[in-house]
Every structure is written in C-alpha cells, then in structure tokens.
C-alpha positions as CSV (number, residue, x, y, z in Angstrom):
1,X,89.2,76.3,89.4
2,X,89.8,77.4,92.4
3,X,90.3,81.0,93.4
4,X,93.4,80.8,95.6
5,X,94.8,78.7,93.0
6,X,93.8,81.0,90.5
7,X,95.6,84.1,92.5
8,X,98.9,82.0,92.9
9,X,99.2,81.2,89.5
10,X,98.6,84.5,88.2
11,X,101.3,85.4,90.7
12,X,103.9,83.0,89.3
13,X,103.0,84.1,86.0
14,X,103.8,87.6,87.1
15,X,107.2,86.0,88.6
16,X,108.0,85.0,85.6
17,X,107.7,87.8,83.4
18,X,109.9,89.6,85.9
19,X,112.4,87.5,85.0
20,X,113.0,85.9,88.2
21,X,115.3,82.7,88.3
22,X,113.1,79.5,88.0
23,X,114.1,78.6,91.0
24,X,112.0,81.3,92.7
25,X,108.8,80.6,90.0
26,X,106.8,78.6,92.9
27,X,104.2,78.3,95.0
28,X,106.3,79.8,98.1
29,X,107.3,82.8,96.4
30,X,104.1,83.6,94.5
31,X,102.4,83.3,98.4
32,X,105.3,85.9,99.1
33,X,104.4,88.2,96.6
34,X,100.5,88.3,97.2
35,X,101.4,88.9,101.3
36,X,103.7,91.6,100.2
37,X,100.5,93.4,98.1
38,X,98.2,92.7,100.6
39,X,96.5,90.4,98.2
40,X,93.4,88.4,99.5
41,X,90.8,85.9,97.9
42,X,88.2,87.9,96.4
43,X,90.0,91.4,96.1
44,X,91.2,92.5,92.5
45,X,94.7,93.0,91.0
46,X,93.6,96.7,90.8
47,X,93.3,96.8,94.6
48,X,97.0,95.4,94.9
49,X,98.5,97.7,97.7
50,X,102.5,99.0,98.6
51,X,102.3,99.1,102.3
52,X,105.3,100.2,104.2
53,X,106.7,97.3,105.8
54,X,109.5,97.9,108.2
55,X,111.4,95.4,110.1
56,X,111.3,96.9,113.4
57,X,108.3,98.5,115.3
C-alpha cells in the first residue's frame, strides 16, 4: 500500500475517534488535518508538529 494512502487513512481513522460527524470522515479533511501537523510522506506520527498559524501576516 501506498504511503500517502497509508497517512490519510490513519488520519480519517484519527477523525473518527474524535468523534467528528461522518460527514467530515474523508479524504478532504484527513488532507486538512495532516497540513495542519505539518505531516509529510516519510516523517512519523511522533514528529507531528502545532505550528502557529495565523490568518494574517
């Protein structure tokens, strides 16, 4: 299997057990979750980050 594939399922799984509606158990939100933890092929669930993110500059 794939290892992107891998990463966005793990990341739905993780959806799920937060209880989020099943509307929001997909693809698109489990891509929004890894951006948000600065996930990236290759780089471990330990490594998951909490970067500030602000909406202006």
């Amino acid at each position: 299997m794939n290892e992107k594939i891998r990463y966005i399922q793990s990341a739905i799984h993780i959806l799920k057990s937060l209880g989020m509606p099943s509307a929001q158990q997909n693809e698109r939100s489990a891509l929004c979750l890894l951006a948000l933890l600065n996930m990236a092929p290759g780089k471990r669930w330990s490594d998951a980050e909490n970067p500030l993110i602000g909406i202006t500059p």
